[in-house]
ChimeraX commands (.cxc) that place a marker at each C-alpha (Angstrom):
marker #1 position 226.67,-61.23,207.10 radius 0.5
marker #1 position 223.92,-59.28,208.42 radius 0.5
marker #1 position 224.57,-55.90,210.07 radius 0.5
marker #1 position 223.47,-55.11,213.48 radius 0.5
marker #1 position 220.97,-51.96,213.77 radius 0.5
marker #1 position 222.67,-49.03,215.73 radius 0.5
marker #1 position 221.57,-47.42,218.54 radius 0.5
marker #1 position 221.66,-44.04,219.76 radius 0.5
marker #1 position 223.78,-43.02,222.93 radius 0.5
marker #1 position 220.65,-41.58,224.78 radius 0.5
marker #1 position 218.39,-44.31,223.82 radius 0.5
marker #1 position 220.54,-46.62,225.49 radius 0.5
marker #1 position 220.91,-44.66,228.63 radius 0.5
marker #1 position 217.19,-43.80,229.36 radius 0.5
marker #1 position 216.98,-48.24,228.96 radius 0.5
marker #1 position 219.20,-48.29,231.89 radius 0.5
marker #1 position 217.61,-49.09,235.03 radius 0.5
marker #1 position 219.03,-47.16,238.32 radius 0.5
marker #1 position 220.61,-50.11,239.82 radius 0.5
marker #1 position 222.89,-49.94,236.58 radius 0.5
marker #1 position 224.49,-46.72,237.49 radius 0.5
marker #1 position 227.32,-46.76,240.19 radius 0.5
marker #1 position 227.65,-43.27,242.69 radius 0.5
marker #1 position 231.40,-42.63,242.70 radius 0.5
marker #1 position 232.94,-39.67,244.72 radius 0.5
marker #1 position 234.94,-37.46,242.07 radius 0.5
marker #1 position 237.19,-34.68,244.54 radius 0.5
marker #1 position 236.58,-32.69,247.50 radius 0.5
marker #1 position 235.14,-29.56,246.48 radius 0.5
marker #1 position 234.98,-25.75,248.02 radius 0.5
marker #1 position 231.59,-26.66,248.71 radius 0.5
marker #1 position 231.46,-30.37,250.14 radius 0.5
marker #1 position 232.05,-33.59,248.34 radius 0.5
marker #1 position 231.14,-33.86,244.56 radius 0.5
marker #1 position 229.92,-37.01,243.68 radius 0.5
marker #1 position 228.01,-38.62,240.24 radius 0.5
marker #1 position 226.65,-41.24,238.89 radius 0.5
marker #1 position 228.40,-43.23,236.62 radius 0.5
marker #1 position 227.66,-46.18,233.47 radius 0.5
marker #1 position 230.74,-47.28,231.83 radius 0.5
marker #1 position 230.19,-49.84,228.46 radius 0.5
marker #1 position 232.15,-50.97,226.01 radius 0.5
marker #1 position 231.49,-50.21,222.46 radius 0.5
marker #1 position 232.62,-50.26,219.04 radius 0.5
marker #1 position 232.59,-46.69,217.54 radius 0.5
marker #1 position 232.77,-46.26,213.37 radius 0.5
marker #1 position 233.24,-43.31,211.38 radius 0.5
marker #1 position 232.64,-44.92,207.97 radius 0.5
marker #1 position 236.01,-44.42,206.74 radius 0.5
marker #1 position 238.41,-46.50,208.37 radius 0.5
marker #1 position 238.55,-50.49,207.85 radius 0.5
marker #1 position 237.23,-51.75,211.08 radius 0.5
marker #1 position 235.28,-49.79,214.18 radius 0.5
marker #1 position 237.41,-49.31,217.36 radius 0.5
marker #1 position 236.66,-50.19,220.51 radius 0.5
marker #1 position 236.13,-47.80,223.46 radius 0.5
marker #1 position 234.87,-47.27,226.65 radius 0.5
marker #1 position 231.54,-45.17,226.73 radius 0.5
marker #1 position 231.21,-43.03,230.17 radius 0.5
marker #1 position 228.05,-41.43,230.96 radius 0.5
marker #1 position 228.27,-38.78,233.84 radius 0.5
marker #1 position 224.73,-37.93,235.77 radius 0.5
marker #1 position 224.04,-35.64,238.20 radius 0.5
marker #1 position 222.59,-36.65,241.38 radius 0.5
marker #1 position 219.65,-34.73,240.75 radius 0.5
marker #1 position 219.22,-36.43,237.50 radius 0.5
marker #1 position 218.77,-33.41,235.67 radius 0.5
marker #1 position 222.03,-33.04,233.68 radius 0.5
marker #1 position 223.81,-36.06,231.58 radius 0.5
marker #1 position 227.15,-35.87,230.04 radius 0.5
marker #1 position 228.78,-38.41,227.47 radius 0.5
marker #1 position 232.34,-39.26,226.34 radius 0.5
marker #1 position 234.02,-41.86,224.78 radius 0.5
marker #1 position 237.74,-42.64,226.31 radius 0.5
marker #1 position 240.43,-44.92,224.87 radius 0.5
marker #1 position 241.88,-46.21,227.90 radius 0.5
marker #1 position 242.70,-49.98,228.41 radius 0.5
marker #1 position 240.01,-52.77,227.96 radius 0.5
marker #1 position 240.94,-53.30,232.19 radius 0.5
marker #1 position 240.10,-49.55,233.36 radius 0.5
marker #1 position 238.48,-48.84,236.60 radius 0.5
marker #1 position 235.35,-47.37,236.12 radius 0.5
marker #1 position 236.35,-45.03,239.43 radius 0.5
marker #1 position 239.57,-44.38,237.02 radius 0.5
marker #1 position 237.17,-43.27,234.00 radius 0.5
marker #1 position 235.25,-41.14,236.35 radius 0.5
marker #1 position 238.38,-39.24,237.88 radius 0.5
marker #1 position 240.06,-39.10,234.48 radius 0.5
marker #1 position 236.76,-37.09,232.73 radius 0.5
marker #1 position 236.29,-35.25,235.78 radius 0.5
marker #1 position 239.71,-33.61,235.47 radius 0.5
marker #1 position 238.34,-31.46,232.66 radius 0.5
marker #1 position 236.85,-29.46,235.77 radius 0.5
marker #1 position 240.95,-27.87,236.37 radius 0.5
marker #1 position 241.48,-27.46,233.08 radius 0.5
marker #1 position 238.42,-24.75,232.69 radius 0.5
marker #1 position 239.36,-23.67,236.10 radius 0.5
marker #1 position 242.89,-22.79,234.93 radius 0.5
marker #1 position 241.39,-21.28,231.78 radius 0.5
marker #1 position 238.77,-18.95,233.46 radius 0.5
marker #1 position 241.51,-17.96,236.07 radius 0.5
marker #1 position 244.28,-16.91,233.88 radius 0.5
marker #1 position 241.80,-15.08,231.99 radius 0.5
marker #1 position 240.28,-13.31,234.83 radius 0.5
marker #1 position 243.88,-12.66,236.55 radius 0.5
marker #1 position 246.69,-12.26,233.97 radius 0.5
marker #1 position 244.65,-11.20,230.65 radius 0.5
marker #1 position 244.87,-14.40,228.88 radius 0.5
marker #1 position 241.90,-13.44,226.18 radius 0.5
marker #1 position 242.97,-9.57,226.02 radius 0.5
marker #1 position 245.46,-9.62,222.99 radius 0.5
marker #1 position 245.40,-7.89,219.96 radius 0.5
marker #1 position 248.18,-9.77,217.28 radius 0.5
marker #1 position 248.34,-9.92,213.90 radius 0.5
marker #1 position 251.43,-12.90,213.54 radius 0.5
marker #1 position 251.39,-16.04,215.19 radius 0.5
marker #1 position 255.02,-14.95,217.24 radius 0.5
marker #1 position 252.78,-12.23,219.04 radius 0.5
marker #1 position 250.54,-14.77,220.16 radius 0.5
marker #1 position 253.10,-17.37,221.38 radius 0.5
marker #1 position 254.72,-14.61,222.90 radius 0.5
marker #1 position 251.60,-13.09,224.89 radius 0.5
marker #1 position 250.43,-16.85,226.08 radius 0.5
marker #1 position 254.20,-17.49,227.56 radius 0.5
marker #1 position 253.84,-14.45,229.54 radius 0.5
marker #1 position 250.48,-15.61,230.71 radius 0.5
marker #1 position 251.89,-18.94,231.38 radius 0.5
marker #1 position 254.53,-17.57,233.63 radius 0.5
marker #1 position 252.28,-15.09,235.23 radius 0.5
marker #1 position 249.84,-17.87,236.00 radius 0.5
marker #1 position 252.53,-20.07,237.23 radius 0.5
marker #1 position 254.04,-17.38,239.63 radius 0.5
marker #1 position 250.01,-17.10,241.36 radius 0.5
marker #1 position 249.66,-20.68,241.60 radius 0.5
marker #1 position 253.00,-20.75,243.82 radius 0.5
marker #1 position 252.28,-17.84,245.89 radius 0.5
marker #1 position 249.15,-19.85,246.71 radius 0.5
marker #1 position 250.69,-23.09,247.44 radius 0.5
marker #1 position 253.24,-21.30,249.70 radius 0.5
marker #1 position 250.32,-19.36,251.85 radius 0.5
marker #1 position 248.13,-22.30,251.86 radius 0.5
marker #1 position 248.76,-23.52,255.23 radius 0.5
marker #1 position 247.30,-19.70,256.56 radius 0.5
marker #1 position 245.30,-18.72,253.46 radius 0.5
marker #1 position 243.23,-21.91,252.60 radius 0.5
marker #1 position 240.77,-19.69,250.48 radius 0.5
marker #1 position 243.46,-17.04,248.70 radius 0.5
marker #1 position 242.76,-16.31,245.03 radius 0.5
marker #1 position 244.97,-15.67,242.23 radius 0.5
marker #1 position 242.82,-12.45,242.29 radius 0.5
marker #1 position 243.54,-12.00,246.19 radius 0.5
marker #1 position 247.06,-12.45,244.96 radius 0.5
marker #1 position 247.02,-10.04,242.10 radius 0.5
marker #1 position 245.08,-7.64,244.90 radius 0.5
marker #1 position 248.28,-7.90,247.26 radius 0.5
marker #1 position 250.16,-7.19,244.24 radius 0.5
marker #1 position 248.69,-3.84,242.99 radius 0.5
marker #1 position 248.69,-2.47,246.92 radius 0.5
marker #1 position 252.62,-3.30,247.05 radius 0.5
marker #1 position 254.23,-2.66,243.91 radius 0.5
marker #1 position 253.89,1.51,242.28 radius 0.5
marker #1 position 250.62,1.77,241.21 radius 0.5
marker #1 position 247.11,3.69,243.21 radius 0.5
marker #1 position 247.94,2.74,246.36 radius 0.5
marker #1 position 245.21,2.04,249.28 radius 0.5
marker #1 position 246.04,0.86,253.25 radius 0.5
marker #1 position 246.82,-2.13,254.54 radius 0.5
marker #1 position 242.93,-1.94,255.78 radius 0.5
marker #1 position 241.20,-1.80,253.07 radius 0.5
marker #1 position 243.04,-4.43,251.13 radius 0.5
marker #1 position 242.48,-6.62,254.31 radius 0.5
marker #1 position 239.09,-5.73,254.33 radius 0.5
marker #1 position 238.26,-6.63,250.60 radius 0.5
marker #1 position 240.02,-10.07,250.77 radius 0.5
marker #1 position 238.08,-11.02,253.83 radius 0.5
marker #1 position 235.42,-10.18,252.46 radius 0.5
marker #1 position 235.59,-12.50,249.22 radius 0.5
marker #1 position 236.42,-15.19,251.65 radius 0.5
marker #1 position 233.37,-14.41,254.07 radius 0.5
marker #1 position 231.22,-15.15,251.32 radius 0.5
marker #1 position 232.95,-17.90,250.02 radius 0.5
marker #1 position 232.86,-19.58,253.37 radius 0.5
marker #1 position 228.86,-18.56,253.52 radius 0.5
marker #1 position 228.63,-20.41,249.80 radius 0.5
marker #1 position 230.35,-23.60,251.24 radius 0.5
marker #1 position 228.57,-23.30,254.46 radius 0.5
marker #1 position 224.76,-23.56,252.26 radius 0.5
marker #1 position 226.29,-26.41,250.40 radius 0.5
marker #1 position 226.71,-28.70,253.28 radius 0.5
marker #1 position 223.57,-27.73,255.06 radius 0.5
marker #1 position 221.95,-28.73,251.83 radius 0.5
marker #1 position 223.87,-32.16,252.02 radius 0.5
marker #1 position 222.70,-32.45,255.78 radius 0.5
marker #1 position 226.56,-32.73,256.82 radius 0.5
marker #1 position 228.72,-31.02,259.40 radius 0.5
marker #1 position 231.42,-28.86,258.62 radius 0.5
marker #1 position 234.37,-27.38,260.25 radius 0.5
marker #1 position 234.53,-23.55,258.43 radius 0.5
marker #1 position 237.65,-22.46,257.71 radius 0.5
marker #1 position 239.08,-19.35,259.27 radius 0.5
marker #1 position 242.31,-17.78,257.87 radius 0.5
marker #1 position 241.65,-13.90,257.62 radius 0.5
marker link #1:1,2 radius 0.2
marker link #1:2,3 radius 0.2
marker link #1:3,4 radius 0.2
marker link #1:4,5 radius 0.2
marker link #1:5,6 radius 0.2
marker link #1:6,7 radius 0.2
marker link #1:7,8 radius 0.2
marker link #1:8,9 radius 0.2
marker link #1:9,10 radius 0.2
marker link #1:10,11 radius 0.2
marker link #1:11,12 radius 0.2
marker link #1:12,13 radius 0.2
marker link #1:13,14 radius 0.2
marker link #1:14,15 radius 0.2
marker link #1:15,16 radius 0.2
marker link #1:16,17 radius 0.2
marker link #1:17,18 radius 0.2
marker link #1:18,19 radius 0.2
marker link #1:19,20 radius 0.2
marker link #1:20,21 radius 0.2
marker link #1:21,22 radius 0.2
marker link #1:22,23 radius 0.2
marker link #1:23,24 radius 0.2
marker link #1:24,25 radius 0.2
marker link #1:25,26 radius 0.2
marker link #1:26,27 radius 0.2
marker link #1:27,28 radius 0.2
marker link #1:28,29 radius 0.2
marker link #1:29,30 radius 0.2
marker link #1:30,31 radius 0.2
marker link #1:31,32 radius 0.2
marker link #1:32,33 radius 0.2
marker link #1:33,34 radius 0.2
marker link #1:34,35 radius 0.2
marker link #1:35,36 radius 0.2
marker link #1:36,37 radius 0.2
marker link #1:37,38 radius 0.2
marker link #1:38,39 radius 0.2
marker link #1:39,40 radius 0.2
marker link #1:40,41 radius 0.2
marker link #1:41,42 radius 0.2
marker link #1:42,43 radius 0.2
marker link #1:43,44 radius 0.2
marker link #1:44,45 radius 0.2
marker link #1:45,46 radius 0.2
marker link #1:46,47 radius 0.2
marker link #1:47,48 radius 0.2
marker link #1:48,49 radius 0.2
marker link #1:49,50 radius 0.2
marker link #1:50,51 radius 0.2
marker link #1:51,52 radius 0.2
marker link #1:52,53 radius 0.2
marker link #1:53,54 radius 0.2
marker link #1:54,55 radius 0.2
marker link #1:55,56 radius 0.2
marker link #1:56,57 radius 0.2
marker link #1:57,58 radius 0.2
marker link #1:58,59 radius 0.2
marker link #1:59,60 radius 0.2
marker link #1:60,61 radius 0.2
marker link #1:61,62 radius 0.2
marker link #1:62,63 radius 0.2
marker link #1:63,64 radius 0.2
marker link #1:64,65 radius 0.2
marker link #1:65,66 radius 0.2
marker link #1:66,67 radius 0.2
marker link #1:67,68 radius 0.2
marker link #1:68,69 radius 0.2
marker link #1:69,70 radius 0.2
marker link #1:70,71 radius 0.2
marker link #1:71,72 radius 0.2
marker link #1:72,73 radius 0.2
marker link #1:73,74 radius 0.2
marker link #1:74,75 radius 0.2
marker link #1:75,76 radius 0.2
marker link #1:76,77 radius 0.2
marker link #1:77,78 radius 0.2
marker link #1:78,79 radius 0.2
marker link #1:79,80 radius 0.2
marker link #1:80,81 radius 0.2
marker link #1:81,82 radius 0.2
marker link #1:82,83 radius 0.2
marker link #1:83,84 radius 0.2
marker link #1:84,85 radius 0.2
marker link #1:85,86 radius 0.2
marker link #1:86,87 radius 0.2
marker link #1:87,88 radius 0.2
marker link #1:88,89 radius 0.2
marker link #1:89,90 radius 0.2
marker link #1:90,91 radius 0.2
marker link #1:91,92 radius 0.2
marker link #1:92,93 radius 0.2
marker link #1:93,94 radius 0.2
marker link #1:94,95 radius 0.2
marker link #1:95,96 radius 0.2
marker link #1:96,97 radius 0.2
marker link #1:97,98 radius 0.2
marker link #1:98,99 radius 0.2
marker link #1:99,100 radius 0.2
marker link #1:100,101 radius 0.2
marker link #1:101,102 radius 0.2
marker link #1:102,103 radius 0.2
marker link #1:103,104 radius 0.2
marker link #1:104,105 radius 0.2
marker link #1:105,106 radius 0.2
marker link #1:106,107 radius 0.2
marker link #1:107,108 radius 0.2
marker link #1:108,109 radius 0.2
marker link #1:109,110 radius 0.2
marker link #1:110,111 radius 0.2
marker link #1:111,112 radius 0.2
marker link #1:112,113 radius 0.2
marker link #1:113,114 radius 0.2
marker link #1:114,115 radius 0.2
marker link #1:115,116 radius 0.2
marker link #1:116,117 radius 0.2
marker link #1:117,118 radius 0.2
marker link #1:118,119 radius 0.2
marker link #1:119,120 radius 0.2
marker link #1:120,121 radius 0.2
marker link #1:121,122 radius 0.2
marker link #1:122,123 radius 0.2
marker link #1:123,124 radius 0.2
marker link #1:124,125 radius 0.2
marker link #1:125,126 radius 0.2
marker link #1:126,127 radius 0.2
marker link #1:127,128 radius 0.2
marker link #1:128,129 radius 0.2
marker link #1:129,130 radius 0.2
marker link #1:130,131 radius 0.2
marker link #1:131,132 radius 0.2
marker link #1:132,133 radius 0.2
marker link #1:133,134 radius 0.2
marker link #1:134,135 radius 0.2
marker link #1:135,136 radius 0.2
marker link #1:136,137 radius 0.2
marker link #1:137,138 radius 0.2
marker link #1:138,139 radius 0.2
marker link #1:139,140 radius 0.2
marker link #1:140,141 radius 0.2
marker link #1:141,142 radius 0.2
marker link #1:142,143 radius 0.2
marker link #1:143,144 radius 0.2
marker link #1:144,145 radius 0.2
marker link #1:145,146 radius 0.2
marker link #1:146,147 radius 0.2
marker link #1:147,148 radius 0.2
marker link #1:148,149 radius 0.2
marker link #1:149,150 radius 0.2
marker link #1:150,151 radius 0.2
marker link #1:151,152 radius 0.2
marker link #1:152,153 radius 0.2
marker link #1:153,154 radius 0.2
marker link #1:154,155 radius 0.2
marker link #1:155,156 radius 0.2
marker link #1:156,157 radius 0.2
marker link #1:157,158 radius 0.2
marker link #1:158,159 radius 0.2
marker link #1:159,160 radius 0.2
marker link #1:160,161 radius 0.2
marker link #1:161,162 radius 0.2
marker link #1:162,163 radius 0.2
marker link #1:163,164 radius 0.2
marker link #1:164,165 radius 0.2
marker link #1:165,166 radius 0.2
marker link #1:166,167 radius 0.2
marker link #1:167,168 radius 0.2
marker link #1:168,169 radius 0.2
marker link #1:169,170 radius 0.2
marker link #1:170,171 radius 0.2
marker link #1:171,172 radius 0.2
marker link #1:172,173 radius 0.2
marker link #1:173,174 radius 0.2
marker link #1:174,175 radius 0.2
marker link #1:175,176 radius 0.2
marker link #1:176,177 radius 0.2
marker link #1:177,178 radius 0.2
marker link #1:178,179 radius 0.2
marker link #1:179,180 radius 0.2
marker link #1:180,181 radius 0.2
marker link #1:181,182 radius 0.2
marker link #1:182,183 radius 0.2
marker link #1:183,184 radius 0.2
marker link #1:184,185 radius 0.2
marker link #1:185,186 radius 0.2
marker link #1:186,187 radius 0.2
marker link #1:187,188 radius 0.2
marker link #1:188,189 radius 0.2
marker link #1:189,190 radius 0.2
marker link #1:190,191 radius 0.2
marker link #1:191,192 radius 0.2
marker link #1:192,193 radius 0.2
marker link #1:193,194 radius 0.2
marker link #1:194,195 radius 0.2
marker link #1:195,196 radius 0.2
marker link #1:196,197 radius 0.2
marker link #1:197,198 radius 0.2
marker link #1:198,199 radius 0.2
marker link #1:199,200 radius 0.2
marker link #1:200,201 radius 0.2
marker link #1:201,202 radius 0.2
view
């Protein structure tokens, strides 16, 4: 029995005309809609050692501008959505998020340990720490659309013993983080030549 030539993952992308890809709408983001374009195939992935190659789903994520490509294999059910794929890879997005802010807010990378116990023991305290900032800003939401877990951390420092400043300046720093964010947002819809209601909550 005769053994069918491989094919690289790229090679068979660039073959793929552009009616083959399918724009799907991943999340609303802080600066309009993301969307991507998707291809989805099914294919049989080896690694030489086990008996017989498994079958997966291949997902290939490009930008609209065409100018970035991303591929993944996923293991979900022969029947998945292809919307499904796309919302399942694009979760990795919250992940990092969470990541970068419990690094930037609660000091997740600054540790120093020698045994494994100080390292469990510093990543629970993270954990909580970054649990107690992500319900102070589902609780404020509803007034605070755009508070940070550094806004958060901000308040914080200004209430509990520590160098104090007044209830102006800390006002005045946070609405100034959210000023720009709003300006950021506000550039990102222009560019997708759509209206936008801004968001005022200082």
């Amino acid at each position: 029995m005769s053994q069918a030539e491989g094919e690289t993952v790229a090679t068979w992308c660039h073959r793929q005309p552009d009616s083959a890809w399918r724009r799907v709408l991943l999340r609303p983001g802080a600066k309009g809609h993301l969307m991507a374009e998707f291809l989805c195939a099914r294919v049989y992935v080896w690694d030489g050692k086990e008996a017989g190659a498994r079958r997966w789903h291949l997902l290939i994520r490009r930008e609209l501008d065409g100018k970035k490509v991303k591929y993944c294999l996923c293991n979900a059910g022969s029947g998945a959505d292809l919307h499904e794929l796309a919302r399942m890879q694009g979760l990795r997005y919250f992940v990092e998020q969470a990541f970068k802010e419990a690094k930037s807010a609660c000091g997740m990378a600054e540790y120093q340990c020698r045994k494994w116990d100080g390292l469990h023991h510093h990543m629970t305290m993270v954990m909580i720490a970054t649990m107690f900032l992500t319900k102070e800003r589902l609780a404020l939401r509803a007034t605070a659309q755009l508070l940070s877990c550094e806004d958060v951390v901000q308040m914080l420092k200004h209430r509990l013993p520590s160098k104090l400043i007044d209830d102006e300046s800390l006002v005045s720093q946070i609405v100034s983080r959210h000023q720009r964010r709003n300006t950021a947002r506000n550039s990102a819809y222009q560019r997708q030549g759509r209206a936008w209601a801004p968001i005022n909550d200082t």
